[in-house]
Residue, then its C-alpha position, 0 to 999 in steps of 0.5 A: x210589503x215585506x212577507x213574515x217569515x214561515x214557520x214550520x211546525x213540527x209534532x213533540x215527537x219530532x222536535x225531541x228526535x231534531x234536539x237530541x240529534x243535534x245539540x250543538x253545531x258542530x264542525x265535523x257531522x261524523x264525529x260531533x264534539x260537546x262544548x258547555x254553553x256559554x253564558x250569557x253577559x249580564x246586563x247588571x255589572x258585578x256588585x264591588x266588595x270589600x276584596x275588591x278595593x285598592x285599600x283594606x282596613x288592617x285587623x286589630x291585633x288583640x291585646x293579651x291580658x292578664x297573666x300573659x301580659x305580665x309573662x310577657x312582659x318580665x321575659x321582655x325584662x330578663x332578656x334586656x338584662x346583662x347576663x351578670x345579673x341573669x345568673x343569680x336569677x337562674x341559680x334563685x330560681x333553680x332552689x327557690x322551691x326548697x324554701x317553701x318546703x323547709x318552712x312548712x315541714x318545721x311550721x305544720x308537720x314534725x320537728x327535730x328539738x333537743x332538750x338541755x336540763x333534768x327537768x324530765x329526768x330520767x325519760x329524757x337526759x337520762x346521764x345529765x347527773x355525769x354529763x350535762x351536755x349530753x342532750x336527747x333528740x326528739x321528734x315533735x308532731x306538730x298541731x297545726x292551727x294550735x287546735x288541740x281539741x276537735x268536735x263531734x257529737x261529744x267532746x273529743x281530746x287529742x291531748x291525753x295524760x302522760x302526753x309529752x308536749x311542747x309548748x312556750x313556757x309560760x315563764x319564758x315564751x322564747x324558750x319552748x319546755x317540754x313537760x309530761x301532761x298529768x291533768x286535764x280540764x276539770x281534774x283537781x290537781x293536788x299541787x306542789x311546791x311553790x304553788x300557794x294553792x293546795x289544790x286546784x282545778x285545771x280550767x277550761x281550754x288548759x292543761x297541767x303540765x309537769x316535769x318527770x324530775x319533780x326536784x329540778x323542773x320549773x311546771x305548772x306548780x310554778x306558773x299555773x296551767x298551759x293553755x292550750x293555745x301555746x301547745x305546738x304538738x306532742x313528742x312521738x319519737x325519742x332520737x338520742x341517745x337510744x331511738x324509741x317510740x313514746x307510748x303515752x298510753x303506758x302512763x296510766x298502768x305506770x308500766x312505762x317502757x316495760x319497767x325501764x325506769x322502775x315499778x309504778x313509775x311516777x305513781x305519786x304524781x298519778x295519786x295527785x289527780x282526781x279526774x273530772x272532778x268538776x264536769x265541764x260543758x261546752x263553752x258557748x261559742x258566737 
């Protein structure tokens, strides 16, 4: 019967002083040298993964959307183009932005008019009894939205008396007259030849235009009040034939210009307006 084999037992101190001594074998006692443990095998085989497999699925490549496929998609078109056709492409696209800028200038902000006949003689054309085709420049201050009243706590004009305006005419809509405006909703207005009324007064959202040439101007006496609606803006700057500013707020003292064009200029157009004569509310508005 085979013997089981002796163990020695040995205290702590000695089994820590056996370790520490000698961790490893080692080949040569004088001059030992540490090697890392090597692991053990594992009884269980490694798990496969996705990075294991002979064949990978191809990631799906993401499709681009709007707008990048639609950039995508017209340079694709212009490089395909024959290079007859790409050049005026590049030229349009070089000056297209110029196109936006000279239809919104004229449309929102200031235009440049000249005006033909005497009707606003001597203000303007001041020569045409010797030369009629001599024609003043003016610059017109646009009014965008056609809105020429704004709203606050009370009623608040943007048009005034002795404005110059311009406007469509209401007996020639595609000619645009510019008049001198002498009245305003609910003045009473003493009216003039050929108008059949002797006196009326100027509705709401209207106006009362007329010429500084009462003799040769076709105005409201004619045609009856503006509505506002058809106004585009007010004429800020005389051009030609001598530049200078127009300073509506000189109508009222008739010292217009300093005396330019007489003492009390236009006094009697003045005497025919009797301001606020009727006391206009605000119209009700759904």
């Amino acid at each position: 019967m085979a013997q089981p084999p002796k163990y020695r037992i040995l205290s702590p101190e000695a089994a820590k002083s056996r370790i520490y001594s000698h961790p490893y074998p080692v080949s040569n006692p004088s001059k030992p040298s540490f090697q890392p443990p090597t692991p053990s095998p594992s009884s269980h085989p490694p798990t496969p993964t996705s990075s294991t497999t002979s064949t990978s699925t191809p990631k799906a490549t993401p499709k681009l959307r709007f707008p990048f496929f639609t950039l995508a998609h017209l340079r694709h078109l212009y490089a395909r183009t024959p290079r007859f056709i790409r050049l005026p492409l590049r030229a349009v696209g070089a000056v297209w932005p110029i196109f936006p800028i000279v239809f919104f200038i004229p449309e929102y902000i200031a235009q440049i008019r000249e005006v033909s006949g005497p009707s606003m003689t001597p203000y303007l054309n001041p020569n045409h009894h010797n030369d009629e085709t001599q024609k003043s420049l003016v610059l017109i201050k646009m009014w965008p939205g056609l809105s020429a009243f704004k709203w606050g706590g009370e009623r608040q004009l943007r048009i005034e008396r002795g404005m110059l305006v311009a406007f469509r005419s209401p007996h020639d809509t595609d000619n645009i007259a510019i008049k001198r405006v002498i009245g305003l909703p609910g003045d009473r207005i003493t009216t003039l030849k050929p108008c059949a009324k002797p006196s009326q007064i100027v509705p709401w959202g209207h106006v009362w235009v007329e010429g500084d040439n009462p003799k040769k101007t076709i105005d409201s006496n004619a045609y009856g009040p503006v509505s506002i609606s058809l106004i585009m803006g007010n004429v800020t700057a005389i051009l030609r034939p001598e530049f200078r500013w127009v300073k509506w707020e000189e109508w009222e003292s008739g010292n217009v210009e300093g005396g330019r064009f007489g003492e009390d200029y236009r006094k009697e157009a003045r005497d025919r307006v009797e301001k606020e004569a009727v006391k206009l509310q605000r119209p009700f508005l759904t």
